[in-house]
VEXDREN-2710 file (C-alpha; in Angstrom, 1 decimal):
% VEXDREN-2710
k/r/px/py/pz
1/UNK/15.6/1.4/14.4
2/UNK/15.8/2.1/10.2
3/UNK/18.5/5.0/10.9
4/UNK/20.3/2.8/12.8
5/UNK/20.7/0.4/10.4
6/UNK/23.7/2.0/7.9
7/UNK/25.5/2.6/11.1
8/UNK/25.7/-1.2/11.3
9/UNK/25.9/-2.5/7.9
10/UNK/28.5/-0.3/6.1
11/UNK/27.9/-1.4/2.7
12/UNK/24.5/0.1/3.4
13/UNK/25.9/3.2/4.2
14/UNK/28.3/3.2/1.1
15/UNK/25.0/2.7/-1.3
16/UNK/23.3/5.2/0.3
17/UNK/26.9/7.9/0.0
18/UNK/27.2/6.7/-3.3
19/UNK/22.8/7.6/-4.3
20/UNK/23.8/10.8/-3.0
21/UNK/26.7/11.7/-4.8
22/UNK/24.7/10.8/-7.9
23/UNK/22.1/13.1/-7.2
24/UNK/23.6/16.1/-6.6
25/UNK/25.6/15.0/-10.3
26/UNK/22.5/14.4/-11.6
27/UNK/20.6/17.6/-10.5
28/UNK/23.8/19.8/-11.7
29/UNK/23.6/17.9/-15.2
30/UNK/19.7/18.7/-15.3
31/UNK/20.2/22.2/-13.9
32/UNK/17.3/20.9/-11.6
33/UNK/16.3/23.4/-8.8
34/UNK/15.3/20.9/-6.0
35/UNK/14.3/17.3/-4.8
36/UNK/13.1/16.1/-1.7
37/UNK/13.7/12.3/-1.2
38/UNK/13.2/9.6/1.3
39/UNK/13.9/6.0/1.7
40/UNK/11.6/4.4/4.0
41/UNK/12.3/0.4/5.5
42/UNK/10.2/-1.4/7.6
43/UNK/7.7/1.3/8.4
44/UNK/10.2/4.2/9.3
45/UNK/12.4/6.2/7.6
46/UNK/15.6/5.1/6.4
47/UNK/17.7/7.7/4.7
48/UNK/16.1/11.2/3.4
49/UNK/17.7/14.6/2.3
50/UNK/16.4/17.9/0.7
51/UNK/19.0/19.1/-2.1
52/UNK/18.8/22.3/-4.1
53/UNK/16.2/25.2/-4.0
54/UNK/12.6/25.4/-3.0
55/UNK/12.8/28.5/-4.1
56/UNK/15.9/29.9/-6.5
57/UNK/15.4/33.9/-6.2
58/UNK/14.9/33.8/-2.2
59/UNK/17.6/30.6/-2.3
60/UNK/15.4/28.9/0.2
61/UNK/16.9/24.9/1.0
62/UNK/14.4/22.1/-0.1
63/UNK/13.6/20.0/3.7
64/UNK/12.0/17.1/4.2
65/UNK/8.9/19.0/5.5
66/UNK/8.9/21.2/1.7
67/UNK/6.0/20.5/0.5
68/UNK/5.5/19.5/-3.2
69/UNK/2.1/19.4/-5.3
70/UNK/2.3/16.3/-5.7
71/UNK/0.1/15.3/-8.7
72/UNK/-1.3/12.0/-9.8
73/UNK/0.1/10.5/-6.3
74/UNK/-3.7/12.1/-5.3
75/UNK/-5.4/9.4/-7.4
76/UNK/-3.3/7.0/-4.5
77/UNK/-5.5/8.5/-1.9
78/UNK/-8.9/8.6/-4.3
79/UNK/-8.7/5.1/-4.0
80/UNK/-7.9/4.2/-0.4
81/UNK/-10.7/6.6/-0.1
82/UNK/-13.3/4.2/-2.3
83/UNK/-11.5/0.9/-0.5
84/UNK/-12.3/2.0/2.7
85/UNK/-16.3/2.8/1.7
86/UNK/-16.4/-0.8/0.2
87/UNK/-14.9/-2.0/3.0
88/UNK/-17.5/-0.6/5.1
89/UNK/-20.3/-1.7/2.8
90/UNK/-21.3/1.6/1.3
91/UNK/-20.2/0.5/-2.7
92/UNK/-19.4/-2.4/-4.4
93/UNK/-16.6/-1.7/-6.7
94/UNK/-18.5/-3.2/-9.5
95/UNK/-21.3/-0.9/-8.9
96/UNK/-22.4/1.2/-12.2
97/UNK/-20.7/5.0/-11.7
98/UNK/-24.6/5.8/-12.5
99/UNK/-25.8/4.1/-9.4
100/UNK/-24.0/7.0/-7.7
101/UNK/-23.9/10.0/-9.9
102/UNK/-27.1/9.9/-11.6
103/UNK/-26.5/12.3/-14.5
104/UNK/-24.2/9.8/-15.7
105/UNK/-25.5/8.2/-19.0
106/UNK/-21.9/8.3/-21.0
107/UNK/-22.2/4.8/-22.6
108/UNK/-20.5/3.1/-25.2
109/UNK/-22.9/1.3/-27.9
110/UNK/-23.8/-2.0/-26.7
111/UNK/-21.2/-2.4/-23.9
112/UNK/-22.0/-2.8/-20.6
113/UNK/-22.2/-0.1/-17.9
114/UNK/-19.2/1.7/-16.8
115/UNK/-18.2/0.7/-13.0
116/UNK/-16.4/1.9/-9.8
117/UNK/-13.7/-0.6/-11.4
118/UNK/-13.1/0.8/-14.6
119/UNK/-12.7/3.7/-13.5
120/UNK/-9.9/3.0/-10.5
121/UNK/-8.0/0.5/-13.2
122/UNK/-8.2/3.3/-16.2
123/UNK/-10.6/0.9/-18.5
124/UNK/-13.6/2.9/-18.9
125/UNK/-13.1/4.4/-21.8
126/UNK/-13.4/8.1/-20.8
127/UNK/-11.5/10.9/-22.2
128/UNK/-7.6/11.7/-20.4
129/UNK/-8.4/15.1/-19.7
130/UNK/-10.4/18.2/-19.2
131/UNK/-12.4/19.4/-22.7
132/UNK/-10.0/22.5/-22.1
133/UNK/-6.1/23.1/-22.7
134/UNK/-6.2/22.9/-18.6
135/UNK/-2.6/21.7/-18.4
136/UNK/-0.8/24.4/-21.0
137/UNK/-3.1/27.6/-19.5
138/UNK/-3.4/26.6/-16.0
139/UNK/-6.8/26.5/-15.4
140/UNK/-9.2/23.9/-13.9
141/UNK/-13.0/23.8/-14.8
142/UNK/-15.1/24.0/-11.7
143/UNK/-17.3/20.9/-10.8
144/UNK/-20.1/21.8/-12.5
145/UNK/-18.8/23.1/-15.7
146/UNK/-16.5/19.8/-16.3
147/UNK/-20.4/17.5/-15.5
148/UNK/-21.9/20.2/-18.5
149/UNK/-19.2/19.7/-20.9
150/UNK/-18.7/15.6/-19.7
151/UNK/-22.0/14.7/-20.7
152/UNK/-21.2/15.3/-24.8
153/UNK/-18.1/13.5/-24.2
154/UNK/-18.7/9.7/-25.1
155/UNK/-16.3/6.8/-24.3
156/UNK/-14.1/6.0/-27.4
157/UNK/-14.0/2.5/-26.3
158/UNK/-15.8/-0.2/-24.1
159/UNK/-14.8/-1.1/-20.7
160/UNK/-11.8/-3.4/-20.2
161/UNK/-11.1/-3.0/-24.3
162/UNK/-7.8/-1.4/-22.8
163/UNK/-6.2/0.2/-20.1
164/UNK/-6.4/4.6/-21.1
165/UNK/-5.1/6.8/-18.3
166/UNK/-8.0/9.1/-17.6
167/UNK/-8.1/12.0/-15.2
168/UNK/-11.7/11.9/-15.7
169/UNK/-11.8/8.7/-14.0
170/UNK/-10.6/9.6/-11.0
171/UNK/-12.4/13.0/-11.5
172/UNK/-15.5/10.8/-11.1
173/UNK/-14.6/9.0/-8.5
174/UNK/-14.2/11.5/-6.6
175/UNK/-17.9/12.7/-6.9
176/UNK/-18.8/9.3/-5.8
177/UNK/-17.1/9.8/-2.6
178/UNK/-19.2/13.3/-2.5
179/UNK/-22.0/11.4/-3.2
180/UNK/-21.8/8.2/-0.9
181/UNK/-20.2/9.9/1.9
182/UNK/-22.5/13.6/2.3
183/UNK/-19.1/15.1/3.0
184/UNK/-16.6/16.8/0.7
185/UNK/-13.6/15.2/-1.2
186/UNK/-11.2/16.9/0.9
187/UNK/-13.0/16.9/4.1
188/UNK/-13.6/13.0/3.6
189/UNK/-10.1/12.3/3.0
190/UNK/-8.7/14.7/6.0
191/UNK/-10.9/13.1/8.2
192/UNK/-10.7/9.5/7.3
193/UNK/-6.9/9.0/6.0
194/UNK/-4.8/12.2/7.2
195/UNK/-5.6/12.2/10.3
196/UNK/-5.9/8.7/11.4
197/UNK/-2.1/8.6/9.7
198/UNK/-1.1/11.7/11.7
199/UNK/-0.5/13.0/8.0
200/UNK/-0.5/17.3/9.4
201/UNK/1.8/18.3/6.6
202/UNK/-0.5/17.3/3.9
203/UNK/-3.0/19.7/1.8
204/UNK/-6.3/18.5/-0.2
205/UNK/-6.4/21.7/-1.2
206/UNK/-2.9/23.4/-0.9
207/UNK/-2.7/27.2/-0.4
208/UNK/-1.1/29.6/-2.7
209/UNK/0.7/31.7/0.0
210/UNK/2.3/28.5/2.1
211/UNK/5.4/29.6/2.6
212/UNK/6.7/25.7/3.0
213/UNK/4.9/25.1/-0.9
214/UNK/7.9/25.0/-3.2
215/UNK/7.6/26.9/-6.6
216/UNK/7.1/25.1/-9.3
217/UNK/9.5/25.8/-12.5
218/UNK/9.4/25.2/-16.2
219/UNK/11.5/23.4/-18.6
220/UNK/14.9/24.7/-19.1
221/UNK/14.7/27.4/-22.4
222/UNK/16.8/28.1/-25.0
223/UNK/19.3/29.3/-22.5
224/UNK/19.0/26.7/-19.8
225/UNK/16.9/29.0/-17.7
226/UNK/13.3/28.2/-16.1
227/UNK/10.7/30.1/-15.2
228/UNK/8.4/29.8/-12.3
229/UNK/5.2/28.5/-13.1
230/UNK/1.4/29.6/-12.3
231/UNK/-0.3/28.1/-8.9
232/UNK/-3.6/26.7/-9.4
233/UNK/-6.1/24.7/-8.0
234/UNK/-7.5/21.6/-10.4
235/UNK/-11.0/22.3/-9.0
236/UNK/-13.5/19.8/-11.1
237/UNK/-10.5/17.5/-11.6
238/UNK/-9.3/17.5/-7.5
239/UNK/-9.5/14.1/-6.8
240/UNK/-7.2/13.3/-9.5
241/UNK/-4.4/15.5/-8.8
242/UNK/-4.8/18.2/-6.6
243/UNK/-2.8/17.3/-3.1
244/UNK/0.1/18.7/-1.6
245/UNK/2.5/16.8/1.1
246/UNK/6.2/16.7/2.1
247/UNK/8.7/13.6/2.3
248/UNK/8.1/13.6/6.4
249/UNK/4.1/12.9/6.0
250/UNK/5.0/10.6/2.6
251/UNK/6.9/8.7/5.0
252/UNK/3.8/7.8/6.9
253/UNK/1.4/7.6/3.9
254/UNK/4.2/4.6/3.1
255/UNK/4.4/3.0/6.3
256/UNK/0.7/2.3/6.0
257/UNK/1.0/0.9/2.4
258/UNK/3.7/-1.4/3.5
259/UNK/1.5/-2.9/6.9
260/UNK/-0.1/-6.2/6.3
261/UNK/-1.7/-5.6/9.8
262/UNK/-4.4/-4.5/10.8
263/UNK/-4.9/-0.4/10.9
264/UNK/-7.4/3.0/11.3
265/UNK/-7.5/3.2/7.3
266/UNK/-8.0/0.2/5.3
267/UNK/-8.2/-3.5/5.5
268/UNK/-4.8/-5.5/5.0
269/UNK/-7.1/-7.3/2.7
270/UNK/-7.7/-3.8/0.5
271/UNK/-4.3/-3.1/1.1
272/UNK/-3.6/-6.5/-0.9
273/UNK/-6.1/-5.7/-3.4
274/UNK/-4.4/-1.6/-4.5
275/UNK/-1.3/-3.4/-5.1
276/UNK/-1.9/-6.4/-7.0
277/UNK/-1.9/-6.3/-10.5
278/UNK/-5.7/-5.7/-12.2
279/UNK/-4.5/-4.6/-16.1
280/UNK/-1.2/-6.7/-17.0
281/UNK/0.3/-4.9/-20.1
282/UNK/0.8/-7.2/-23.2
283/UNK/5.0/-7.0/-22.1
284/UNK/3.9/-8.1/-18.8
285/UNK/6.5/-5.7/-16.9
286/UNK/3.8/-3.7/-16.2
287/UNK/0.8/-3.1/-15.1
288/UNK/-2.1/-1.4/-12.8
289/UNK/-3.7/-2.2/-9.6
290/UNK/-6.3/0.0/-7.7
291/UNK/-5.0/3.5/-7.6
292/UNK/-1.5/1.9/-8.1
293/UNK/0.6/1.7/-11.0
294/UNK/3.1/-1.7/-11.0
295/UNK/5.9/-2.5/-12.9
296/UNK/9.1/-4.6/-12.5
297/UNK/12.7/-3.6/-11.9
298/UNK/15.8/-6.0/-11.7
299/UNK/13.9/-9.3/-9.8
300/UNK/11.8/-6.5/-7.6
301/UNK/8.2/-5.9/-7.8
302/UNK/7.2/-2.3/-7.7
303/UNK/4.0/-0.3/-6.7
304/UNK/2.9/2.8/-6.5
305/UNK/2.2/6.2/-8.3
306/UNK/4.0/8.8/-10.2
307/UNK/2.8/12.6/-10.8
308/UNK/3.1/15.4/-13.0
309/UNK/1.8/18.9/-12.4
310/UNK/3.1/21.9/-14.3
311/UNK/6.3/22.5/-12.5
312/UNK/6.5/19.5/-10.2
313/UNK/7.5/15.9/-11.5
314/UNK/6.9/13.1/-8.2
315/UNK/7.2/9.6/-7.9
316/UNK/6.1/7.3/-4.7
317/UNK/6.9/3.8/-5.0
318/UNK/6.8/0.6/-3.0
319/UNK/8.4/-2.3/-2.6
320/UNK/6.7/-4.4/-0.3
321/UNK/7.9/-8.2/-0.4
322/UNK/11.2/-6.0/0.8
323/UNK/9.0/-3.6/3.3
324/UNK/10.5/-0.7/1.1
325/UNK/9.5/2.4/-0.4
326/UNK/11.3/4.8/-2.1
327/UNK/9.8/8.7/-2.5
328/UNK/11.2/11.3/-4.3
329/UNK/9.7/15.1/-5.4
330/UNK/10.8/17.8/-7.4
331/UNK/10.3/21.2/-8.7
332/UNK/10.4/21.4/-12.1
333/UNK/9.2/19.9/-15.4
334/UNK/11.9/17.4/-17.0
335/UNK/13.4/16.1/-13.6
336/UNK/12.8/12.5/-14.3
337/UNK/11.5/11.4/-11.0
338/UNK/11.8/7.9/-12.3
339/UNK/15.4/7.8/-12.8
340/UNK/15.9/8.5/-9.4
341/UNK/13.7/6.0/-8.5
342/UNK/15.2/3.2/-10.1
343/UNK/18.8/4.2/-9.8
344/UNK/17.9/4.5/-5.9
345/UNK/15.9/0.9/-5.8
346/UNK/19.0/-0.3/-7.8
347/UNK/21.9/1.1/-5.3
348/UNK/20.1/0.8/-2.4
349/UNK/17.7/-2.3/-2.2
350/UNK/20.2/-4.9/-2.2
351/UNK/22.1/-3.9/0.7
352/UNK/18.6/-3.7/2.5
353/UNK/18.6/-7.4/2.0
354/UNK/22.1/-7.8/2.5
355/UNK/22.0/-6.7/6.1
356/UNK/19.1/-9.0/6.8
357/UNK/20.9/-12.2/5.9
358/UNK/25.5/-12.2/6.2
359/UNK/27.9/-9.5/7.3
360/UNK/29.8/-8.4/4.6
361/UNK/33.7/-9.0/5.2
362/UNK/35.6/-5.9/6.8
363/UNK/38.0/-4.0/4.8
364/UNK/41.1/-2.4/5.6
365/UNK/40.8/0.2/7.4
366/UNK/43.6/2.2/5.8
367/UNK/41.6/3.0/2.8
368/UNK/39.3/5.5/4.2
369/UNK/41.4/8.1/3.1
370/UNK/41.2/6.9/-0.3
371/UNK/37.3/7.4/0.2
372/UNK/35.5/10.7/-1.5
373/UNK/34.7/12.1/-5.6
374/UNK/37.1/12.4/-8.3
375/UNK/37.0/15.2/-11.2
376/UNK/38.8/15.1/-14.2
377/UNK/37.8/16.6/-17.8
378/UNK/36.5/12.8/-18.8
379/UNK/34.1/12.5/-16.1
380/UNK/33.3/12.2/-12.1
381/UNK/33.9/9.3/-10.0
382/UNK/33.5/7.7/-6.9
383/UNK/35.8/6.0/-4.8
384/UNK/34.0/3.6/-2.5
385/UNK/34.1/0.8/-0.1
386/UNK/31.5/-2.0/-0.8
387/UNK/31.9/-5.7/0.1
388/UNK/35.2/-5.2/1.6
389/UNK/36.8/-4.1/-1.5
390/UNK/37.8/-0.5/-2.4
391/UNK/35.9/0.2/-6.2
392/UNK/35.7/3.4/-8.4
393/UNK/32.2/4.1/-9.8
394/UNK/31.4/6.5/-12.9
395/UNK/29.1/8.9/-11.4
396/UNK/27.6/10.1/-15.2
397/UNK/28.0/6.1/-16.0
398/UNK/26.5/4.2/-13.7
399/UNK/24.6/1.7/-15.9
400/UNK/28.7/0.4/-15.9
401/UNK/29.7/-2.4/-13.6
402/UNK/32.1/-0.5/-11.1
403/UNK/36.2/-0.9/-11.1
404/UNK/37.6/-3.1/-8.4
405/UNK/40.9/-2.1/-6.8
406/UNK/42.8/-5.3/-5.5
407/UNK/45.7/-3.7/-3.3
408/UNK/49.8/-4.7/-4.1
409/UNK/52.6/-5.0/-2.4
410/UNK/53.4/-1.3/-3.2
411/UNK/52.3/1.5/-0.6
412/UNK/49.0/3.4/-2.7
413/UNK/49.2/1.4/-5.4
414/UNK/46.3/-1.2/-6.9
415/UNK/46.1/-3.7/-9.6
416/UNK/42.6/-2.2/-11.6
417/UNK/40.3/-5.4/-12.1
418/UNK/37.9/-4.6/-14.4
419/UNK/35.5/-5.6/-17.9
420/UNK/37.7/-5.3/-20.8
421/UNK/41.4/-4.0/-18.9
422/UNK/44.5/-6.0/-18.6
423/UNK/45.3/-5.4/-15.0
424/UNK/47.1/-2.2/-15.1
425/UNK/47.7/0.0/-12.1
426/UNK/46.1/2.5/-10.3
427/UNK/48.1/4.9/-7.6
428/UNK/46.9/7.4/-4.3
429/UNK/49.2/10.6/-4.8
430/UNK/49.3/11.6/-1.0
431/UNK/50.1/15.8/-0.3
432/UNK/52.8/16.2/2.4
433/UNK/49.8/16.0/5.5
434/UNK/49.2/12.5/4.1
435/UNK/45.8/13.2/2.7
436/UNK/44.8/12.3/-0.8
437/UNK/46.0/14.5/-3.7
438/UNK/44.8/12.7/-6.3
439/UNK/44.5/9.8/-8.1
440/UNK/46.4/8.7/-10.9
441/UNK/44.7/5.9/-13.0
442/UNK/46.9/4.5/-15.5
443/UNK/49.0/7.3/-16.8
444/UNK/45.7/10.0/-16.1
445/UNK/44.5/11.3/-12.8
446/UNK/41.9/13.0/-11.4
447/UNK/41.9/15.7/-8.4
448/UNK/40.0/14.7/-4.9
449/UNK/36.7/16.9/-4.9
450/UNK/36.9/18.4/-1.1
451/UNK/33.4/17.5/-0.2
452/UNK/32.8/13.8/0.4
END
């Protein structure tokens, strides 16, 4: 079993203590209300945790069942949703969007017709966003109203000229599910990807009085305050953005992205096809699939989607040569989603592989005590065990390579091994019960936080 799995691989568990401990640094840097997070390996989940606020006022604890709009992951589901009609031989994906929608004559001069393709690889050509300011006041056009005002909107380019993120896309798309299907977006989705994934904790449509929705917040003002933001439905623009769902359900949605086997949804072969790259940027670090952004971290191949919805930032990612995914959700604007992300892919990934291939050598068992979070005016660290050796790692620096502590013939005392230091010492200070004080590096210390 995935839980299992720190329990027997303790470096594991030490990356997994030490993403945690930079979280909660993180959020109290950001003043970031809440963030929902799971880690998910070989089809289960790993590691999750709610930390902060759902809701500040009523104080309400985000859980991994809080659900979170989240966003542009929608567009994720759009497109398992026109996978699974071509698989069944209801589209081709280079069918012309006016084969399906037949008011749709948008055209750039003397290119060809825009298809189902451009449209799921954002290189049609259409507009981002709605012909209103629907992000800053809130407000969705209905269907109708965003056809009317589409119409007088040409592309600004032809197809495959470049990849432009377009909401309008995916707008469209979802019309041609509408369209091909006889059903509704959302009833087409429920019945053919939620429930076959036992997804109950996800919303097409999410409710304004669900008392599990968390409330969305603002930037931080002036005075490092935020407001809570508007609910609102994007209407015309649904199938781009409009879903709701928790880290427990995510945790599915992932399991099913990472199978190369057969399943209720999708062909492994579509499966295949959403995460491989279709538009390779110029840098070629990144890139876009079907419905799936891609990009490279470290030597690791990533998929997946971010999201942004006024007062929610979200990020679901995969990492499938490695059968992992990484989720995270939060509540407010300027949470950076991302850097969790990586900084989680970057802690935790490698001891995933680790503790498929060699144990990692024991260390002594003695240290434990030294084990926990040090604050001092300079900054916050950790003191961790990893590899068998004991090492210190800057919390609000962890781009740093960490310190290594190589033990000495003295009781508490290590030589510090590290980039650019000349082997100077570092000593426990014990209180009279024998548990650590703090910790005196060089001639500075630092107190031992109580919570480890």
């Amino acid at each position: 079993m995935p839980q299992d799995l720190p329990k027997q691989h303790p470096d594991l568990a030490t990356a997994i203590d030490l993403y945690a401990a930079w979280i909660r640094f993180t959020m109290r840097q950001k003043h970031q209300p809440g963030l929902a997070l799971g880690i998910v390996y070989d089809g289960e989940l790993l590691w999750g945790n709610g930390f902060g606020y759902a809701d500040i006022e009523a104080k309400t604890p985000v859980a991994l069942d809080t659900r979170f709009r989240i966003a542009s992951i929608s567009k994720t589901f759009t497109a398992v949703a026109i996978l699974k009609m071509r698989d069944a031989g209801a589209l081709s994906l280079d069918d012309p969007v006016a084969k399906y929608l037949d008011w749709f004559d948008l055209r750039y001069e003397g290119a060809p017709e825009i298809t189902i393709r451009n449209l799921l690889t954002h290189t049609s050509g259409l507009p981002r966003d709605s012909h209103n300011p629907m992000w800053t006041e809130c407000e969705a056009p209905e269907w109708d109203e965003f056809v009317n005002e589409l119409k007088s909107r040409p592309p600004t380019r032809p197809p495959y000229d470049k990849f432009a993120y377009s909401n309008v896309g995916y707008s469209l798309l979802g019309g041609i599910i509408e369209a091909v299907s006889g059903m509704a977006w959302a009833d087409y989705l429920q019945l053919n990807i939620l429930d076959p994934l036992d997804m109950r904790e996800t919303r097409p449509t999410p409710q304004r009085d669900d008392p599990l929705l968390a409330t969305g917040y603002s930037q931080l003002d002036d005075n490092y305050q935020r407001k809570a933001m508007p609910f609102f439905l994007m209407n015309g623009f649904e199938a781009s953005a409009n879903f709701a769902s928790s880290i427990n359900d995510l945790v599915k949605y992932a399991a099913f992205h990472l199978t190369d086997e057969e399943n209720a949804v999708l062909s492994p072969h579509s499966l295949r096809d959403m995460h491989r790259i279709h538009w390779l940027e110029p840098t070629w670090r990144s890139g876009y699939g079907l419905g799936s952004m891609q990009y490279k971290l470290e030597d690791w191949s990533i998929s997946g989607h971010g999201g942004g919805y006024p007062g929610y930032l979200t990020g679901f990612t995969l990492c499938r040569e490695h059968k992992t995914a990484l989720i995270v959700l939060t509540n407010a604007l300027g949470s950076a989603p991302t850097e969790y992300i990586n900084q989680g892919y970057k802690l935790v990934l490698p001891e995933i592989i680790k503790a498929n291939e060699t144990p990692a050598p024991e260390a002594d068992p003695a240290w434990q005590i030294y084990l926990g979070e040090y604050a001092h005016e300079w900054g916050y660290e950790k003191v961790i065990l990893r590899g068998g050796q004991l090492q210190i790692v800057s919390l609000d620096a962890m781009e740093y390579p960490p310190v290594t502590l190589e033990p000495t013939e003295a009781e508490h005392v290590f030589t510090i091994q590290e980039q650019g230091g000349s082997n100077e010492t570092l000593r426990f200070e014990l209180d009279d019960s024998g548990a650590v004080l703090r910790m005196w590096l060089r001639n500075e210390y630092a107190f031992k936080k109580s919570r480890q």
